[in-house]
Wavefront OBJ file of the C-alpha trace (Angstrom):
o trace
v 94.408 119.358 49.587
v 95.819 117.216 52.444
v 99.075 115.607 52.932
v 99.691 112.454 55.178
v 102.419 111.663 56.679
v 102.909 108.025 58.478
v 105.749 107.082 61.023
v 105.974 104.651 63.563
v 106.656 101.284 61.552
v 109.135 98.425 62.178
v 110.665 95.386 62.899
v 108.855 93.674 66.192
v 107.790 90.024 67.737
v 105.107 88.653 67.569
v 103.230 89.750 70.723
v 104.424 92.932 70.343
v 103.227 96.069 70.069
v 103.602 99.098 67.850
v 101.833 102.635 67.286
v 101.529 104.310 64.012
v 100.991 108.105 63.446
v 99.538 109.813 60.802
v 100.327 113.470 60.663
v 98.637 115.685 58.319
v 98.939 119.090 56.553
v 96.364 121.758 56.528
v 93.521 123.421 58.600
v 91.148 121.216 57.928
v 91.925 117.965 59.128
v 89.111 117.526 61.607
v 86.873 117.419 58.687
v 87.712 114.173 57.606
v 87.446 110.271 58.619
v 90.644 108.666 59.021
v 91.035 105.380 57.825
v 94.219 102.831 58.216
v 94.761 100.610 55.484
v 97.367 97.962 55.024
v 98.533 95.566 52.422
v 100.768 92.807 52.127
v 103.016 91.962 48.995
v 100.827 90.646 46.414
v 97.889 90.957 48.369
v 95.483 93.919 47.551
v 94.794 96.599 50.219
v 92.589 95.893 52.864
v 90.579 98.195 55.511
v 92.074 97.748 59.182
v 90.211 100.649 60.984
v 88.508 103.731 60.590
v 87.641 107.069 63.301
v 85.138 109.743 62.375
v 85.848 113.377 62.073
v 85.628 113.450 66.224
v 86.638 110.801 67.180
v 82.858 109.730 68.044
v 82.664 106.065 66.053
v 85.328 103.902 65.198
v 85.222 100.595 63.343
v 88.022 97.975 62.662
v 88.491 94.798 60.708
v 87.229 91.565 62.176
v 90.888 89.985 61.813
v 92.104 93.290 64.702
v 89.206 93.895 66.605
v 90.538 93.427 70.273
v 94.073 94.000 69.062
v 94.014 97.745 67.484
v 93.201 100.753 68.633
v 92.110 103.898 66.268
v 92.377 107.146 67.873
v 92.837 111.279 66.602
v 94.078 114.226 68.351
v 92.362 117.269 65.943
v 94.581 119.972 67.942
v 97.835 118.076 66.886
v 96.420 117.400 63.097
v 96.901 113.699 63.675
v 95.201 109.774 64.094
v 97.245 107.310 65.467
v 97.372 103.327 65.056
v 97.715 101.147 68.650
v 98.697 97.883 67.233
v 98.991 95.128 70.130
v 99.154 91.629 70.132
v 101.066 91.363 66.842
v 101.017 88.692 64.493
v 103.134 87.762 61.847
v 100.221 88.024 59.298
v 99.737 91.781 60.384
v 103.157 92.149 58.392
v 102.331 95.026 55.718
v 102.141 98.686 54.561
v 100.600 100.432 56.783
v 98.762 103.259 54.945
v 96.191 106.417 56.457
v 93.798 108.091 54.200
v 91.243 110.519 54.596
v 87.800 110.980 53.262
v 84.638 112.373 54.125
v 82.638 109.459 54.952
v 83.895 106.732 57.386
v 84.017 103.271 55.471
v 86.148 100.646 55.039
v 86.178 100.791 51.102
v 89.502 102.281 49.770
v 87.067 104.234 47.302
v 85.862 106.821 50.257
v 89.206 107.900 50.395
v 90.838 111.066 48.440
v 94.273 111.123 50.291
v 96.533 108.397 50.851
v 99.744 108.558 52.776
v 103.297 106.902 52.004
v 103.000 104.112 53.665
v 105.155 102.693 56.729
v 106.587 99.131 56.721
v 105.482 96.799 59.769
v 107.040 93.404 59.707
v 105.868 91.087 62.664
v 108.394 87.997 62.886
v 107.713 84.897 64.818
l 1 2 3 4 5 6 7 8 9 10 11 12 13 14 15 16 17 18 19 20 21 22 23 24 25 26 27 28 29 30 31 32 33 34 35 36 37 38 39 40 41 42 43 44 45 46 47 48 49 50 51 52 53 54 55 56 57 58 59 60 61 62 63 64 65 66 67 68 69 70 71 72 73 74 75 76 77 78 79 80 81 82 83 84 85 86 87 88 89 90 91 92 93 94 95 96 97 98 99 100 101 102 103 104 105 106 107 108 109 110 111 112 113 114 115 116 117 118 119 120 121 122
């Protein structure tokens, strides 16, 4: 069993920049992928990024490659979200999951965080 915890959302400009954590509970975090996950009201959830297990391979959404940044620290149980360049359409929850296999389908995943709120105004 894992727990996820996200902080780190907000109210920013557009050009701004915010980073998301993901903390989670459990010895055994540095098993898993790590994926981020957002969706907009009534919008379903879509992939953003995902990191591997190390840390090794990452892969992100065409609509924030060059913007986001997925990283993990395994010592401190937690993946982080780099979010730069911000545009109003990035306005969502912001949601971290793990699973054991590194894709962008919200099927791979078996534990889903909260959720933070990041609103991007223009």
């Amino acid at each position: 069993q894992v727990q996820l915890v996200e902080s780190g959302g907000g109210l920013v400009q557009a050009g701004g920049s915010l980073r998301l954590s993901c903390v989670a509970s459990g010895r055994t975090f540095s098993r898993y992928a790590m994926g981020w996950f957002r969706q907009a009201p009534g919008k379903e959830r879509e992939f953003v990024a995902v990191i591997n297990w190390n840390g090794g391979s990452t892969s992100y959404a065409d609509s924030v490659k060059g913007r986001f940044t997925v990283s993990r620290d395994n010592a401190k149980n937690t993946v982080y979200l780099q979010m730069n360049s911000l545009k109003p359409e990035d306005t969502a929850v912001y949601y971290c999951a793990a699973g054991f296999f590194a894709r962008p389908s919200t099927t791979s995943y078996a534990y889903w965080g909260q959720g933070t709120q990041v609103t991007v105004s223009s």
